[in-house]
C-alpha angles and dihedrals in degrees: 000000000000114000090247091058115095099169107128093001113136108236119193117200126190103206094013102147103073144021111350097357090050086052101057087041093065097035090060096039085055079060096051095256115162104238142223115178125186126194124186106223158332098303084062111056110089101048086046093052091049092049086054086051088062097049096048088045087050073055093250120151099234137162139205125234118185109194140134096234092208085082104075087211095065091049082043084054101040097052082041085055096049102045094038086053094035103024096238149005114254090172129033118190122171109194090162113131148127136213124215119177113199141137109261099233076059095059120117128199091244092057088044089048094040094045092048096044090054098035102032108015107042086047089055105053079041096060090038089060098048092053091053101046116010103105128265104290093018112156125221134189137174125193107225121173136268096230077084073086108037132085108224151115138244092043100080099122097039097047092025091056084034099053095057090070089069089072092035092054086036087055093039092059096044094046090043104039098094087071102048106259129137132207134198148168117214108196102199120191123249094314109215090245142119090259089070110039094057093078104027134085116229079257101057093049085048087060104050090043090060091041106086129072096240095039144255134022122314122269124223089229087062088052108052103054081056096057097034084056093048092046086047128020094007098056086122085070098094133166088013143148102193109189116211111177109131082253101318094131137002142201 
């Protein structure tokens, strides 16, 4: 099987169900990828079993894994899920995050603890489990965020918990590469999604629309041809965060 080839491939995706993550679930099922979609909690459902509608109906075997990926045990049982129901795991892409805007003398330890156990944590012990047990010349890839380039305020916890997966991607690739596997980060820019407006002003989404060289926010079409390559044709791509913003930020 060529590496561009996902038919009958097994792809995992953390945050699958909706936005980004929904996205990259149907495109692969349209190319006969096998697939394993998480989503985090209750305020997710519906838009991730209708995403799993879609698949099956794209005539993809797919399943449906509900679990809050800040505990190490629910990435240990999804992985467990896919490969006990496909056999293997042949892509891994994590698309999990969340944004908090805040000033950073506001910040609380909770929110400290809560932003780098979704952002950081949870894309370490992913990483960690597909490394284990994703199969030789598997291929892994977590969207990060393209504030990792920009100078500016209110964003700490989000960049800051976000930043940390750059080593860890960096030290995946080195430590996984004997066996074929690549790993990568992709940073897009603000996505026009519901992710971003919910902590942003009309002025604030003004601005970052205005922000990048080729206008407006990013949208997640522009993004996923960018993951499914680099999962694909590009897997000799490694170590690599790969910003893709239409000109937001540079580095």
């Amino acid at each position: 099987m060529s590496r561009h080839d996902v038919n009958g491939k097994v792809v995992l995706i953390a945050g699958g169900g909706k936005n980004l993550g929904g996205l990259l679930s149907r495109d692969f099922a349209a190319k006969g990828a096998k697939l394993a979609i998480h989503y985090n909690s209750k305020s997710s459902k519906a838009e991730s079993e209708k995403t799993l509608a879609e698949v099956q109906a794209l005539g993809a075997d797919a399943l449906l894994f509900q679990g809050d990926l800040t505990k190490v045990e629910n990435i240990t049982k999804f992985f467990d899920e896919t490969i006990a129901k496909f056999g293997g795991i042949d892509i891994a892409i994590n698309t999990v995050g969340m944004v908090l805007k805040k000033p950073f003398a506001e910040t609380t330890e909770e929110e400290y603890d809560t932003m780098f156990g979704i952002n950081s944590k949870s894309a370490y012990f992913f990483l960690q489990e597909a490394g284990k047990k994703a199969n030789d010349d598997a291929k892994i890839c977590t969207i990060v965020t393209s504030l990792l380039a920009a100078y500016t305020g209110l964003y700490s916890t989000y960049a800051g918990a976000k930043a940390p997966v750059e080593h860890f991607t960096r030290a995946a690739s080195k430590e996984f590469g004997a066996r074929g596997i690549s790993v990568t980060a992709v940073a897009p820019g603000p996505m026009d999604t519901p992710f971003f407006y919910g902590q942003e002003s009309p002025e604030a989404v003004a601005y970052h629309k205005s922000a990048s060289a080729l206008g407006g926010l990013t949208n997640i079409n522009d993004i996923a041809p960018l993951v499914e390559f680099l999962v694909t044709d590009g897997w000799w791509i490694t170590g690599q965060t790969i910003f893709a913003n239409g000109g937001y930020t540079t580095r």
